[in-house]
N, C-alpha and C positions, 0 to 999 in steps of 0.2 A: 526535332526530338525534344520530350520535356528534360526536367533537369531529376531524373531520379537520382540518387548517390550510389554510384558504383564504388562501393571500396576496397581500398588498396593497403595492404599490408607489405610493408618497408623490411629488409632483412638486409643488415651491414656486418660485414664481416672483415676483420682487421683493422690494423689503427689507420692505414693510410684513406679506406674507406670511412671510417668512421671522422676523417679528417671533411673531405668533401663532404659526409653527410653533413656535419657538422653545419658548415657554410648553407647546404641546405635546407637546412631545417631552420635556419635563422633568415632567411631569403625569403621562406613561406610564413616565418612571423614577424616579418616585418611588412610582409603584403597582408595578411589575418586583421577579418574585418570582424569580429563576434560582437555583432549588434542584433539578435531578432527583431526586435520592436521599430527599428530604424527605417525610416520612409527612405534613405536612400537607394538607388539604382545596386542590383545584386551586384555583385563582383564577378568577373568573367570567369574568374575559376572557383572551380569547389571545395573549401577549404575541407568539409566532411568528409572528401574522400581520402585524406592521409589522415585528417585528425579524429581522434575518440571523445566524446563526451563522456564524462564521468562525476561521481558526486562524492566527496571527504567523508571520513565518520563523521565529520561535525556539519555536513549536511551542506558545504560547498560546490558549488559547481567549477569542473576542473575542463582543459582540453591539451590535450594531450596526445603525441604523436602515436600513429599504430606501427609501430616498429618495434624490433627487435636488433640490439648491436651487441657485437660477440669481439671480446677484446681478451688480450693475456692478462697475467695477474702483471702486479705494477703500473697498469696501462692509464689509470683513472683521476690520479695526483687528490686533486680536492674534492670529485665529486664522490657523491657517498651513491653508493650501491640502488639502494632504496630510494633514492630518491628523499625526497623532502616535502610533497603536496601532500602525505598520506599518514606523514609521523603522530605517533601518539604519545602520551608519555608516561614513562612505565616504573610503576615501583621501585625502587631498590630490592634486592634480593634479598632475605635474609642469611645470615651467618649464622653455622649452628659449630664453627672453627673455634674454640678456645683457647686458641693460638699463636703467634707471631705472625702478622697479616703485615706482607711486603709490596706496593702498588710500583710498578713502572710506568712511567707516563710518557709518550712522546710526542713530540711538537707535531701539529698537525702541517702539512707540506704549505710554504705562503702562496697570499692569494694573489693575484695582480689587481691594477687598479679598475680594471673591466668589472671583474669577480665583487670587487669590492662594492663597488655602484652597485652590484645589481642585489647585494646582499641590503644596501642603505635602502631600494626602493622596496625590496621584500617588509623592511620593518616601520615604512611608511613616509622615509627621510625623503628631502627636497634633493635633487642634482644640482650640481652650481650649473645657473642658467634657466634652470627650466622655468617656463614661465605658471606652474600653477601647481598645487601645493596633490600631496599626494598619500596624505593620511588616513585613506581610509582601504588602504593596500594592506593592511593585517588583518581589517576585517571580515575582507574578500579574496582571497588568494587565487580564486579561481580566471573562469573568462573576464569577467570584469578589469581586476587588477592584471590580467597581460594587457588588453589595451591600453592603458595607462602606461604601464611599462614602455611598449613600444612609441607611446608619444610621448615621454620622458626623454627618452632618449636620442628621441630625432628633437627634439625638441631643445635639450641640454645643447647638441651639437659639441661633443667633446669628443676632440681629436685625439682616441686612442693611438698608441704605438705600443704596438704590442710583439715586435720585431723577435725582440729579446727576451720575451716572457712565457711567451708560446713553447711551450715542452710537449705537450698533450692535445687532444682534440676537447676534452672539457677546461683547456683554461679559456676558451671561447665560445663556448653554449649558453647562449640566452636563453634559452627553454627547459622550461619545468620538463620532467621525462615521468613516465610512470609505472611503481616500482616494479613491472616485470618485466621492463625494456631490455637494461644490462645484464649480460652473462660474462663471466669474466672467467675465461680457462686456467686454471690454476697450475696444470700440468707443463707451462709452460710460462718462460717469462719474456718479460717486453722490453727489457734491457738485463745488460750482461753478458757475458761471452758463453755461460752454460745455459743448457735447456733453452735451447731455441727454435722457434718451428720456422725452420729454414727450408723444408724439403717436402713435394707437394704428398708421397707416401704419409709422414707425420701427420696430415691432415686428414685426407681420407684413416688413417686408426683412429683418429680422435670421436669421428661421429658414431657412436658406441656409446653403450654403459650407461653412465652418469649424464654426461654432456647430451648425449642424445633423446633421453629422458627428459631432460631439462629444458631443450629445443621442441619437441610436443609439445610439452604443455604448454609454453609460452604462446605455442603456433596454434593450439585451439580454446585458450582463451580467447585473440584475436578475432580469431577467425571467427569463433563460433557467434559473437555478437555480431556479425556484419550479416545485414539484409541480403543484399544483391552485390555480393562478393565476384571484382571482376580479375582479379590475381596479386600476385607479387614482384616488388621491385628489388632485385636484388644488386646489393652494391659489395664486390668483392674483390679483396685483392688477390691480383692473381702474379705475384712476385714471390712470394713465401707460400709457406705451407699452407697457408689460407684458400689457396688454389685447390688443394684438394679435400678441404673442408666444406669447399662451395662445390665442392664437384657432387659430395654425397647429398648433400643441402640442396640443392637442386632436382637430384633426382629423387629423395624424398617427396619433392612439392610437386614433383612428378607426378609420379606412383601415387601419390595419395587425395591430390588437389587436380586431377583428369580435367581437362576441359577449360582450365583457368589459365591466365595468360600470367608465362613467367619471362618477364626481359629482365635478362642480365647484365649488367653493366660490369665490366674487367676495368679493376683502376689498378695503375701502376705508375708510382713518382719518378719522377726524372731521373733524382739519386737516393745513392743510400748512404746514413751516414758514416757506418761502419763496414764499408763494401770490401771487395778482394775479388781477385782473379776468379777464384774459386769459384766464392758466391755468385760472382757473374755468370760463371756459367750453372750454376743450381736457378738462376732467374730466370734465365733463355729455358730452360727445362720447364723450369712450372708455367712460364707464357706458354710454353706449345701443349702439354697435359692440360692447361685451365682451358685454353682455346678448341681444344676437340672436345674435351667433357665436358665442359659448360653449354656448348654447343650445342650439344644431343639430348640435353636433360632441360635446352630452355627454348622458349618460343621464339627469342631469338637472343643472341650474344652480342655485344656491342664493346670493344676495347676502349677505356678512355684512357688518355695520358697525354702529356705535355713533351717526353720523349723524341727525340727524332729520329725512331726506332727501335724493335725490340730487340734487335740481335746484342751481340757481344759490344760491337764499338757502332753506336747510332751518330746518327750525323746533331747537330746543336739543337735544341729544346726551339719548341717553336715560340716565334715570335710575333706580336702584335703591333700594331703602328700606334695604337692611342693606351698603349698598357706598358707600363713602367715595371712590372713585376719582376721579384727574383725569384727564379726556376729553382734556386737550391734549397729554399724554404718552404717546406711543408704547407705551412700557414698562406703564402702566396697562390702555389703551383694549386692548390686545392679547391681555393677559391675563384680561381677562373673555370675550375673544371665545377664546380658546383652552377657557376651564372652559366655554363654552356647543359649542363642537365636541367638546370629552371626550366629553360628553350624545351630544349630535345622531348622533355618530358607532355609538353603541355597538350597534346592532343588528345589523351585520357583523364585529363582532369577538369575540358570546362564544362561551364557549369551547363551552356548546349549545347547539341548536335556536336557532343564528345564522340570521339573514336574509338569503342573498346578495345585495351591490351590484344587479343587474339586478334581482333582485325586489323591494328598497322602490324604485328607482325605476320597476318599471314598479306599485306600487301608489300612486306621487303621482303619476306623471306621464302622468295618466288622458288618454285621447285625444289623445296628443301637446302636452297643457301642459307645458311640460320647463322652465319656471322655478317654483321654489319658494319658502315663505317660513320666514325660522325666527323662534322664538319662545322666550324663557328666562326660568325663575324663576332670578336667581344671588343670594343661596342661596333656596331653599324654603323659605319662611316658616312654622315650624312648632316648637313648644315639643317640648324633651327628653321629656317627661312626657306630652305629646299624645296621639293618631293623627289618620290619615289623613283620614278623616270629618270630624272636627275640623276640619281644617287649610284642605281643599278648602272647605267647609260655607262658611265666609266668603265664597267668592268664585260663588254661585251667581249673581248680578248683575252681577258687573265679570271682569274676566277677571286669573289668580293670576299672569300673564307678560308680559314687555314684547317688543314688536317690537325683532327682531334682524337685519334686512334691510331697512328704513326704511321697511316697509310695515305701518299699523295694521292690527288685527283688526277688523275692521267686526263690530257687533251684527248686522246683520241680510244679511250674507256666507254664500252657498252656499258648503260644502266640497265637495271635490270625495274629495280623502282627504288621508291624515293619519297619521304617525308620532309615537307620544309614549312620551317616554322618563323616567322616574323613577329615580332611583339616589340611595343614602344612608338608605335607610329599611328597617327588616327586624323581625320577630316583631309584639311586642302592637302597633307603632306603625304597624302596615297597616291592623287593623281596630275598628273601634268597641270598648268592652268596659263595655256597657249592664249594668247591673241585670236581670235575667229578670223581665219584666214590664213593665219602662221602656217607656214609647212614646218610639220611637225619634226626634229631631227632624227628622231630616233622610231620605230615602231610603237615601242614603250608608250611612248606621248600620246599615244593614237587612243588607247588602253582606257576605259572611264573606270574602274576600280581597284581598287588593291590588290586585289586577287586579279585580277584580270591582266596586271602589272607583274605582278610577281610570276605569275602563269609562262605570261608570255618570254618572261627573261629565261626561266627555267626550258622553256621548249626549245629556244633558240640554241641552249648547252645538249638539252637532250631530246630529239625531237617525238621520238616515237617512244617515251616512258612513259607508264604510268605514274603520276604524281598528287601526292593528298598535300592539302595547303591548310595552314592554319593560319591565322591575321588578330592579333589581338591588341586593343590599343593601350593597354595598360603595360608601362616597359618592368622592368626588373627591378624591386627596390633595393637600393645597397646602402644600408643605416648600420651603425655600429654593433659589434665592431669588424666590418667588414674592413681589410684593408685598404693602403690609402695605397691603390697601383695607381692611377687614373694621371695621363698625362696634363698635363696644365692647358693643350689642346681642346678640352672640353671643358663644355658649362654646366649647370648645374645638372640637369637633365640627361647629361651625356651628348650632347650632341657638339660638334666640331663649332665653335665659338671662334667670333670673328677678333682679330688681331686688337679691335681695339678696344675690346670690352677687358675687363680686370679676370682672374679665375676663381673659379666656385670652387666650394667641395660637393661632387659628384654626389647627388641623393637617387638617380634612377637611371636607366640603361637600355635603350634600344641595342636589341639582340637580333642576328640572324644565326640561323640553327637548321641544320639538316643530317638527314640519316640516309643512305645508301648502301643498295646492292649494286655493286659492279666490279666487272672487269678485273679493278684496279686492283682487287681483294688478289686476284689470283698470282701476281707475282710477290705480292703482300705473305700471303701463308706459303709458299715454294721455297723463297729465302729464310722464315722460322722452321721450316722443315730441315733445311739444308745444312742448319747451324744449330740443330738439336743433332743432327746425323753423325756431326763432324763436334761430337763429345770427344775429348780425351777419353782416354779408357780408366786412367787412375781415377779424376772427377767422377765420370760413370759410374764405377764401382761403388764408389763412395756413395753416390744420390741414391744410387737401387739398393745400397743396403739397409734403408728404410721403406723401400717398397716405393713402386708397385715391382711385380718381376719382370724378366728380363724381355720373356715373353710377352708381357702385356705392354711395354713396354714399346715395342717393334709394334704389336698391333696401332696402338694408339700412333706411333708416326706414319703409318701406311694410310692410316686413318686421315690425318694432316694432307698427306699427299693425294689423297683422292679428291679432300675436301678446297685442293685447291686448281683443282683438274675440273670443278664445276661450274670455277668462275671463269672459264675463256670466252670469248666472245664467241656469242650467238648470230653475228654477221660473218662467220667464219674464220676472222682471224683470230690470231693468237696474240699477246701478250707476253708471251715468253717464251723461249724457244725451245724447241721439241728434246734439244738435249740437253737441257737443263733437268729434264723429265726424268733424263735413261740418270741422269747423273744422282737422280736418287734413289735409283734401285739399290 
């Protein structure tokens, strides 16, 4: 297939969203090659398809995400609204006041030391380190000067810590935005104990009036410049009221974008940092409302979270063998979940023989299951010196990924289908490289390609699925300021380094990534059923008196409980037991 550019239009909504977008969109420019004249070999993936070309009044070339992110008022610290690739600069007003003229001025919120650099390479200043000088970054703001940037910065090799400074998802954005990206709800704030969209009713009222006016236009501008327009990625959290702003947002791009592929992604952080009983239970509530109406209005729904569960009391935050991250920080939790959507993501973005949006979800979202699970190696456990066979060959018994949607992989789970995606690995470290003669240990070894390795691991888990593979040999780049999780385990590249070598700081990351329908979903949505049902009545009252009512309310759990009666197993057994069923009537 040639490489036409199918584009894709990004929609974040909430700060925890806007958290992992963050890490992703810094992920895609730190991998961003904008070179047209460049004899080098294209890049596997399509940058065109998330990013816009654009041109400054002053006649720059700009590139710039096609997104739109929707944050409360307070949410934004030091970035300015507008943006900054597009400023002009404007008169003074005149005064026709003959008056007493009284100016209040306030400190603008401080920057961190990130912010800071990135404001020195804007005005054309050297990083301590870098090896080559970078003044001619004011006179091109545009494509030219981000690649600069981005080799500045790998280049400086400054070891951000940014633990303690992190308040916001913009005191970590490396990327210019442009200025119709930000919408900021005013109606509501992003700290504080009053006016807070805590309850998913709050959300569904919001998309109205103003706000909803304002979400149009943004969505055909976008839109309306894309050629061959293949849908939207929507990133939403579904903990807060945000769940029911995504619910109407969805079905907007429904109703009005027919035929275009909308995946949703459900993010929801480990913790909150001003949590309560309460609130816990207004969470459980919007996970189960985000999960049936996100469902119905997108091609397909995918929950992402580091959680060890949605209900009330989840079991410990999952955990990694070669990741040192803390689950309680934002800035951590967000950034693994951003290097597991890099993955998840990449079958509609290369640059060949891509997979349009509607076609991996109508191959998971077999007979209208339209929620999905994902699942991540971060990183892929595998020596410099290895292959592939090798690496898989370990995990013929346990499975090589953790749940990334708070629903485990059951051993003995019907799939229904399945996307898996591998990236970071390329030539001898795909396939066996036996002795002629060796009896091969494993199947695997037998195997002469990557795909043919991966294939065959995955049949051995599931025999009679259908499964789309993707293999790409370019891994994940992780340049500042990603943080520093990365266990002392690995070398520079990520891969599992041998005992006697000294340790890197981690610059790229073999990933394994997969999306599933199965089985497993189905005792997965019975237990958020079970424990939306088993509301306190005082709590209840309270959430429905922002809507939705009490009635629709009951529909939408009946709704859960059917949607979780789809996923039993198709070889006749069941999953959960048949009174668990009566026990939600």
């Amino acid at each position: 297939m040639g490489s036409v550019c199918r584009e894709i239009v990004t929609i974040q909504l909430g700060h925890y969203s806007n958290f992992v977008g963050t890490h992703w969109w810094n992920l895609q420019d730190a991998a961003l090659s904008y070179e047209p004249d460049s004899a080098a070999p294209a890049s596997e993936l399509q940058s065109d398809v998330l990013f816009r070309e654009g041109v400054t009044l002053g006649g720059h070339i700009t590139y710039t995400p096609r997104l739109i992110a929707m944050d409360l008022k307070g949410s934004l610290q030091t970035l300015r609204l507008e943006g900054s690739l597009y400023e002009t600069t404007k008169e003074a007003s005149a005064f026709t006041w003959g008056g007493e003229v009284m100016t209040h001025k306030q400190s603008p919120p401080t920057k961190n030391i990130f912010l800071q650099d990135l404001d020195k390479l804007d005005e054309g200043e050297m990083l301590t380190g870098a090896e080559f000088n970078t003044s001619h970054l004011q006179q091109c703001p545009g494509a030219v000067a981000m690649e600069t940037v981005n080799s500045s910065l790998e280049r400086a090799q400054k070891l951000y810590r940014l633990e303690g400074s992190v308040r916001v998802w913009s005191d970590f954005l490396r990327i210019h935005l442009h200025p119709r990206t930000i919408s900021v709800i005013n109606q509501y704030n992003h700290d504080g104990e009053s006016q807070r969209l805590e309850a998913f009713g709050q959300g569904e009222a919001l998309c109205q009036g103003a706000v909803l006016e304002e979400l149009e236009d943004r969505l055909h501008f976008f839109v309306e410049e894309c050629d061959y327009l293949q849908g939207f990625q929507v990133l939403c959290d579904i903990a807060d009221g945000f769940s029911g702003l995504g619910s109407k947002v969805t079905e907007l791009l429904h109703d009005s974008y027919g035929g275009r592929g909308i995946l949703t992604w459900g993010l929801a952080p480990v913790n909150h940092p001003d949590t309560s009983p309460v609130k816990e239970f207004y969470h459980l509530m919007n996970y189960a409302l985000a999960t049936v109406n996100l469902a119905n209005h997108s091609s397909f729904f995918c929950p992402l979270t580091l959680r060890g569960g949605l209900g009330i009391r989840p079991t410990s935050p999952v955990s990694f063998p070669h990741l040192n991250y803390d689950p309680t920080l934002w800035y951590h939790s967000s950034a693994v979940l951003a290097l597991a959507l890099d993955s998840l993501t990449v079958s509609y973005r290369l640059r060949y023989n891509s997979v349009p949006m509607w076609q991996l979800a109508d191959a998971l979202a077999v007979s209208g299951r339209k929620v999905v699970a994902a699942y991540g190696a971060i990183p892929f456990p595998m020596m410099q010196d290895s292959c592939l066979p090798d690496a898989l060959g370990g995990y013929m018994d346990t499975s090589p990924w953790k749940p990334l949607s708070a629903c485990t992989e059951l051993s003995n789970a019907c799939c229904f289908g399945q996307s898996v995606t591998l990236r970071g690995l390329e030539g001898k470290n795909l396939v066996s490289l036996l002795t002629p003669g060796m009896e091969p240990p494993t199947p695997l070894h037998d195997e002469r390609s990557g795909e043919e390795v991966l294939a065959c691991f995955m049949r051995s888990r599931y025999p009679a699925t259908p499964l789309a593979l993707q293999l790409l040999s370019s891994a994940s780049k992780v340049t500042p300021p990603f943080p520093h999780i990365f266990s002392p385990s690995l070398d520079s590249q990520g891969f599992l380094r041998p005992q006697t070598t000294p340790p890197n700081t981690v610059s790229s990351l073999p990933v394994l990534s997969g999306l599933q329908s199965s089985s497993a979903l189905g005792p997965w949505l019975s237990e958020m059923q079970r424990g939306a049902c088993a509301l306190p009545r005082r709590v209840g009252t309270s959430f429905l008196s922002q809507g939705p009512e009490i009635g629709e309310m009951q529909e939408a759990l009946e709704q859960l409980r059917t949607m979780a009666q789809c996923y039993r197993d198709d070889r006749g057994g069941v999953l959960h037991s048949s009174s668990e069923d009566d026990d939600d009537d």
